[in-house]
C-alpha positions as CSV (number, residue, x, y, z in Angstrom):
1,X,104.3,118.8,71.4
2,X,105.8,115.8,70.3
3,X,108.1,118.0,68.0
4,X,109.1,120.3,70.6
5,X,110.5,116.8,72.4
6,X,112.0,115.5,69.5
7,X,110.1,112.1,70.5
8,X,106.3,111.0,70.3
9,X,104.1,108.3,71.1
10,X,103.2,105.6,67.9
11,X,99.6,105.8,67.8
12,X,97.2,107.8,68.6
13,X,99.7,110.9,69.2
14,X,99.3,113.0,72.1
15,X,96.5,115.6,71.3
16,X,94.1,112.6,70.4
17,X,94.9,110.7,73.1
18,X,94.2,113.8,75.1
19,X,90.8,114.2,73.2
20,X,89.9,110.6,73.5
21,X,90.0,110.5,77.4
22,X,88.1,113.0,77.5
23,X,85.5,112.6,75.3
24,X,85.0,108.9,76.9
25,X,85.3,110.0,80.2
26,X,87.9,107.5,81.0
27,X,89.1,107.1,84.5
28,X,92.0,104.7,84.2
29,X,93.9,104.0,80.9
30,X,96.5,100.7,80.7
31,X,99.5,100.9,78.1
32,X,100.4,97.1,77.5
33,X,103.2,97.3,76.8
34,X,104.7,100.0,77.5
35,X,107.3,99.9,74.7
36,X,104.9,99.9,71.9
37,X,103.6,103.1,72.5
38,X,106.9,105.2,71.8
39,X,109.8,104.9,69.2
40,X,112.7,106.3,71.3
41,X,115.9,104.3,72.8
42,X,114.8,102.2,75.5
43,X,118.0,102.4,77.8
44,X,118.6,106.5,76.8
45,X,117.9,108.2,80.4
46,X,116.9,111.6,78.4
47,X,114.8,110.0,76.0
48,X,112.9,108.3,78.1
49,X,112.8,110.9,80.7
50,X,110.8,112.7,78.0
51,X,108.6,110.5,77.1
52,X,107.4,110.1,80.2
53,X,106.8,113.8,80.2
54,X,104.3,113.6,77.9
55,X,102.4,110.7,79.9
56,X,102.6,112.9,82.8
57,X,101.0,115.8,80.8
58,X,98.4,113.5,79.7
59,X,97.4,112.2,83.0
60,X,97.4,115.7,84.3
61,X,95.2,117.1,81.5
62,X,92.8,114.4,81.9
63,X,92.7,113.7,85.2
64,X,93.2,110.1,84.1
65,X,95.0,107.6,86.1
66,X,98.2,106.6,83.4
67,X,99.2,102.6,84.2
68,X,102.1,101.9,81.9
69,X,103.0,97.8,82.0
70,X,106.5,97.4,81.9
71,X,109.1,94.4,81.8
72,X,111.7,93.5,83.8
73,X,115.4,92.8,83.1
74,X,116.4,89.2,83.0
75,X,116.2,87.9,85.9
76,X,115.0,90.8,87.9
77,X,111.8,90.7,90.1
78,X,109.6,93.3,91.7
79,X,111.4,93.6,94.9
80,X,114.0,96.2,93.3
81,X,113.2,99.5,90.9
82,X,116.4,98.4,89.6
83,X,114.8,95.4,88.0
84,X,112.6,97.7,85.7
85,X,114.1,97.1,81.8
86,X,115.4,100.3,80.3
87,X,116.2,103.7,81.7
88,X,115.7,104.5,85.2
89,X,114.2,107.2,84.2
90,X,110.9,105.6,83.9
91,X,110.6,104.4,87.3
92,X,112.2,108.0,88.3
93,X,109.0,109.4,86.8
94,X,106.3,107.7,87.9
95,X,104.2,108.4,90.6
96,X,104.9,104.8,92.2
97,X,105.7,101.7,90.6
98,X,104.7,98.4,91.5
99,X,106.2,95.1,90.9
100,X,105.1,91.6,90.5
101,X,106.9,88.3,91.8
102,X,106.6,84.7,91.8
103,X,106.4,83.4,95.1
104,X,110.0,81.9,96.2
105,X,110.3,78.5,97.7
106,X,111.3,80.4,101.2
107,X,108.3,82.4,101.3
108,X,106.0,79.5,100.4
109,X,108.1,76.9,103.1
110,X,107.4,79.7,105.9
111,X,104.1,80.6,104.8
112,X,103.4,76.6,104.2
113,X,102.2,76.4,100.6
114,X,103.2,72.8,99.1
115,X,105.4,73.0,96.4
116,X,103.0,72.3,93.6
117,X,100.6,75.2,94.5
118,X,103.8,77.8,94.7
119,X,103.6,78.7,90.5
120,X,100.0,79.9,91.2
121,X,100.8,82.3,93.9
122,X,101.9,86.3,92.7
123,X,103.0,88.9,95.2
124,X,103.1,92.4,94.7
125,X,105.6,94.9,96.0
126,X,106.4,98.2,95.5
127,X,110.1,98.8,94.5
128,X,110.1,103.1,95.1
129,X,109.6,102.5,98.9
130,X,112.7,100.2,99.0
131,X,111.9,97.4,100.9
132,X,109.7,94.3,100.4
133,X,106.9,93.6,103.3
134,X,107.8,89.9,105.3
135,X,106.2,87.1,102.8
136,X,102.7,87.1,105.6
137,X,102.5,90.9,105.1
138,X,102.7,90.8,101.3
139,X,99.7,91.2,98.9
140,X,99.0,88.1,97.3
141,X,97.0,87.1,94.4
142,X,96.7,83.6,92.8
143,X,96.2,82.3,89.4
144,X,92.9,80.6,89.2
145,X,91.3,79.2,85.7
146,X,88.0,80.5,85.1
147,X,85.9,79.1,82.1
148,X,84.3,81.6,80.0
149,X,80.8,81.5,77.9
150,X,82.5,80.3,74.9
151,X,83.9,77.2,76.9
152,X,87.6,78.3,76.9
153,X,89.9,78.6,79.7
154,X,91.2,82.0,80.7
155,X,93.4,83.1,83.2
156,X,91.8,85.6,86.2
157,X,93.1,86.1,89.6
158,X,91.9,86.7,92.9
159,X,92.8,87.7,96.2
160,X,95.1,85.4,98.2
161,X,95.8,85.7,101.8
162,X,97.8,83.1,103.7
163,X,96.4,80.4,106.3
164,X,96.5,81.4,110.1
165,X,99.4,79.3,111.9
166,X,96.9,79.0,114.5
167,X,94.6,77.1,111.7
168,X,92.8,74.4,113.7
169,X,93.5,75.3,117.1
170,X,90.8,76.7,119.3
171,X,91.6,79.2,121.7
172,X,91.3,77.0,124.8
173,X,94.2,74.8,123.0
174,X,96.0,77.9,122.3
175,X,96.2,79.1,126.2
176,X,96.7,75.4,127.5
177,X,100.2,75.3,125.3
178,X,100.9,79.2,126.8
179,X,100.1,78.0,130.1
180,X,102.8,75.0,129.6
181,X,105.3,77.4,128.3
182,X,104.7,79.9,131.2
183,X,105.2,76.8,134.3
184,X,108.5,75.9,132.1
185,X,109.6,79.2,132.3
186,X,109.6,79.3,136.1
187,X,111.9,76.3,136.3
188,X,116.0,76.3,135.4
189,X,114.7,74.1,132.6
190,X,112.7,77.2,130.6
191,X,111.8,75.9,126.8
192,X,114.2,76.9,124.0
193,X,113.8,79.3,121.0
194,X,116.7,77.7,119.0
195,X,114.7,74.9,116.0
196,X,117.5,72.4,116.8
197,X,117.6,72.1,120.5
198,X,115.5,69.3,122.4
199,X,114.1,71.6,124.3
200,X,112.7,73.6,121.9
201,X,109.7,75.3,122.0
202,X,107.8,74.3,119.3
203,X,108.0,70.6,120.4
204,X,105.3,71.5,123.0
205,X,103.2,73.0,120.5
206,X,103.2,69.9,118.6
207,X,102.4,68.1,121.7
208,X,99.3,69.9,122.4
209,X,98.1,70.1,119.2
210,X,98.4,66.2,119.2
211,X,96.5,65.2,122.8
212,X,93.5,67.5,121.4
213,X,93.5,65.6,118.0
214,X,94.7,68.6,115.9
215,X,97.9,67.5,113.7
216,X,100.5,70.0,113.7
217,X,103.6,69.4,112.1
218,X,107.0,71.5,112.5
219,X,106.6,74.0,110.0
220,X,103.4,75.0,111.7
221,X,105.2,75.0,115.2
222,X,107.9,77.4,113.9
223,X,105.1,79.6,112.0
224,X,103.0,79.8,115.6
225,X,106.0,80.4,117.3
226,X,107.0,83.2,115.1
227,X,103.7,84.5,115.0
228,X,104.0,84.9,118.9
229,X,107.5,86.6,118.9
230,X,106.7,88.9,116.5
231,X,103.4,90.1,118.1
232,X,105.4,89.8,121.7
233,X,102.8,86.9,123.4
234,X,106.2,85.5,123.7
235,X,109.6,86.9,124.5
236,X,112.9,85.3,124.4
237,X,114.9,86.6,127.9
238,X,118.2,85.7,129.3
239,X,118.3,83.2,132.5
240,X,120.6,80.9,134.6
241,X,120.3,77.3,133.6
242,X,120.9,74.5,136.6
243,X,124.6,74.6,135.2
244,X,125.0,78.5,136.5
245,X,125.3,79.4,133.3
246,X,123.8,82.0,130.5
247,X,121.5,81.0,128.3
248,X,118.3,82.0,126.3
249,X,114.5,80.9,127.3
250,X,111.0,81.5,126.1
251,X,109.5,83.3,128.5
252,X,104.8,84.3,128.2
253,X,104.3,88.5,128.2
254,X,100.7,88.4,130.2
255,X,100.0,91.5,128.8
256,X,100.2,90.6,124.7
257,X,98.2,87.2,125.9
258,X,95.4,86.4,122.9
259,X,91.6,87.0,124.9
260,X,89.4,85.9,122.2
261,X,89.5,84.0,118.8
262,X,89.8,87.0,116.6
263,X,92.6,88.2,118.4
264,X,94.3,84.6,118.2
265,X,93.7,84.8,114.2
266,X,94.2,88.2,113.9
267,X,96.7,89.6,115.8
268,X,98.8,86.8,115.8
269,X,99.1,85.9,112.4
């Protein structure tokens, strides 16, 4: 086989890897990395096309899940199949890809994760389905130090899922800042969506949160309020302002209202 494709894997060959997944039964096998198990040009499409041929035959055979670890190009990250080193090919081939990426200081601002906890933080994306999930909707998985029996320090990660916005509030706080917005709404002087105007929203939120002893700060107000747009609790409509003119307001949907806690840290993440 490996003759008839002018290529071949380094070691074992193909036939023994075939035998050896069989003979152990093995449900998933990891090729770390991938480069070290073939010989061929790493950037020749047709090449490379073959060799994953013969992965593909192997995972067929042996009904054995193939994971083959690859690197990226400098300066790529897992957002992109264009970011995979080599041919395309490889990522052409496979039956998905998945890619692995430091947390940015954007995602870790809106999902508020100080600074020093950021390098700890890996999401994971997958590049064939061309597009990357908003930073709350993205897998995470953090670096944690585990000590093993020998007394050394490894590496291990675990699960990582990002804080509620509404982290601290109870749900009779939550309703009292809805009910503010929804009186405000009914006046010409509705509350704004816009960050930089006075009127902003997400002051009020920050008001609440303070006369009910919960400390809220503005990237929390802009996370809530997000949370709320995006899950339609609250809607930003078109009304008249006292000067007759235009202008946009933050207006409750009674329908989308949270009715209990788990919808609160659920729904409206």
């Amino acid at each position: 086989q490996a003759e008839r494709l002018n290529v071949g894997l380094a070691a074992p060959d193909r036939d023994e890897m075939v035998k050896a997944l069989r003979a152990n039964k093995i449900d998933v096998h990891l090729v770390d990395p991938f480069i070290k198990c073939h010989s061929v040009t790493e950037n020749d499409n047709t090449l490379m096309d073959q060799v994953m041929t013969i992965w593909n035959e192997i995972a067929e055979e042996t009904n054995c899940a193939i994971i083959l670890s690859h690197h990226f190009r400098k300066g790529g990250n897992g957002e992109s199949q264009d970011a995979f080193r080599g041919a395309s090919a490889v990522v052409d081939a496979s039956r998905a890809a998945i890619g692995l990426t430091k947390m940015s200081a954007q995602e870790a601002d809106s999902l508020g994760v100080a600074k020093e906890e950021r390098r700890f933080l890996i999401g994971v994306d997958h590049p064939k389905l061309s597009h990357a999930p908003p930073a709350e909707d993205r897998i995470w998985f953090r670096l944690n130090s585990v000590t093993i029996t020998n007394g050394e320090e490894v590496q291990a990660i675990s699960r990582w899922r990002p804080q509620s916005a509404f982290n601290g509030l109870e749900l009779s706080v939550v309703n009292a800042i809805l009910d503010d917005i929804d009186r405000q709404s009914k006046t010409v002087k509705p509350y704004s969506p816009v960050a930089n105007n006075d009127r902003w929203a997400g002051h009020a939120l920050i008001r609440f949160a303070g006369d009910h002893d919960v400390e809220m700060d503005h990237d929390q107000a802009k996370r809530m309020l997000k949370a709320w747009f995006d899950s339609r609790c609250l809607e930003k409509r078109d009304f008249e302002n006292e000067h007759r003119k235009s202008a946009k307001g933050v207006f409750v949907n009674p329908d989308k209202r949270p009715q209990s806690f788990s919808d609160q840290n659920h729904k409206h993440r």
